[in-house]
C-alpha positions in Angstrom: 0.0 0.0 0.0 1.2 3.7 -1.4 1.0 6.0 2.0 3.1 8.9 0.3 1.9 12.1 -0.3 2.5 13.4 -3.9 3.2 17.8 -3.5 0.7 17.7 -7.2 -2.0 16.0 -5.2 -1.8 17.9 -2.2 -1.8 21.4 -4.6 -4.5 20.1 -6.6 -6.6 20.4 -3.6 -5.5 23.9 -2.4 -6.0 25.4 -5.7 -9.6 24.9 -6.1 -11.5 28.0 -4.8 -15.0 28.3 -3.5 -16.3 32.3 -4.1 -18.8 34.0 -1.1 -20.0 37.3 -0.9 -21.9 38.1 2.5 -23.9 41.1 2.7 -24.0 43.2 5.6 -28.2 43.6 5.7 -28.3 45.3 9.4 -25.5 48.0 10.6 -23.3 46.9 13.3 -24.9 42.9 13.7 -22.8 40.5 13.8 -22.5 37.9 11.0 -21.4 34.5 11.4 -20.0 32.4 8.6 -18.9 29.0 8.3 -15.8 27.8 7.0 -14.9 24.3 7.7 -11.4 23.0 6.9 -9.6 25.0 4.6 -5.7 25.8 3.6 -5.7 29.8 2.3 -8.6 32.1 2.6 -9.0 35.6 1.3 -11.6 38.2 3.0 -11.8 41.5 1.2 -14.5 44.4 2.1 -16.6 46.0 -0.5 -19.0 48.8 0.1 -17.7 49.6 3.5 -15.1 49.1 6.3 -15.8 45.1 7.8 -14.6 44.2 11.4 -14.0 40.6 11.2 -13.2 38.1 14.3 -12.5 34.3 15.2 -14.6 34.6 18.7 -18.2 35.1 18.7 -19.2 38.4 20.3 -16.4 40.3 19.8 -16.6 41.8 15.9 -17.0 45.0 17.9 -14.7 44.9 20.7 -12.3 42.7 19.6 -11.5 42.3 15.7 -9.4 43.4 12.7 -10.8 46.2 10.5 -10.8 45.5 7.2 -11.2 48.9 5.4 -13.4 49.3 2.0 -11.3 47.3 -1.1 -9.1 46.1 1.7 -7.7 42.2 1.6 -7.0 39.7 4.6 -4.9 36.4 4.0 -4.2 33.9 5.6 -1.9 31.1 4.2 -0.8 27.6 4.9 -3.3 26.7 7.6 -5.8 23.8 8.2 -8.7 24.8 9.9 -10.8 22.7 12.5 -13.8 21.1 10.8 -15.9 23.9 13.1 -13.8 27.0 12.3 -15.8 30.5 11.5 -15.4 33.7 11.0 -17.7 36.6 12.5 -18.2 40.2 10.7 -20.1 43.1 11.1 -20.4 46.8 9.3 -21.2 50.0 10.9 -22.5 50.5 6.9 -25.7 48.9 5.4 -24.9 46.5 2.7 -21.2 46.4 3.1 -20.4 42.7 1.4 -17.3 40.8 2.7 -15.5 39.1 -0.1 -14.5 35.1 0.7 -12.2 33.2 -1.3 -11.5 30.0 0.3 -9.1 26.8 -0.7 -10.2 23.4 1.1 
């Protein structure tokens, strides 16, 4: 039995993306939206500054602002199966921009 790990089938996995856009509806709610497992993800605010966070409840005390047109990476990871991400906007509509590779 073959147990190696070929570096073309471990990128053919991480390469594939999977596209989100989450809208903002209500002004400074928080959001909550789940990941899973995943290698790289991308978060980029459109429409408005986004506060995103990894604990629930804190996307307005405790977060990273993501100003309007503004990107967040984060590269060579793996996730829990139950990992999220929490957002809010102090504007209507603001969308957060999700590009993940599982």
């Amino acid at each position: 039995m073959d147990s190696q790990i070929y570096l073309k089938d471990v990128l053919k996995v991480a390469i594939i993306p999977k596209l989100s856009n989450e809208v903002c509806i209500t002004a400074n709610f928080e959001y909550k939206k789940y990941i899973g497992e995943c290698k790289k993800f991308t978060l980029k605010a459109r429409g408005g500054n986004i506060n995103i966070c990894f604990d629930q409840g804190q996307s307005g005390v405790t977060y990273i602002l993501l100003p309007d047109g503004v990107s967040y990476n984060e590269d060579i990871i793996l996730t829990k199966t139950d990992f999220c991400i929490f957002f809010q906007s102090p504007t209507i509509n603001a969308i957060l921009e999700i590009i993940l590779w599982q």
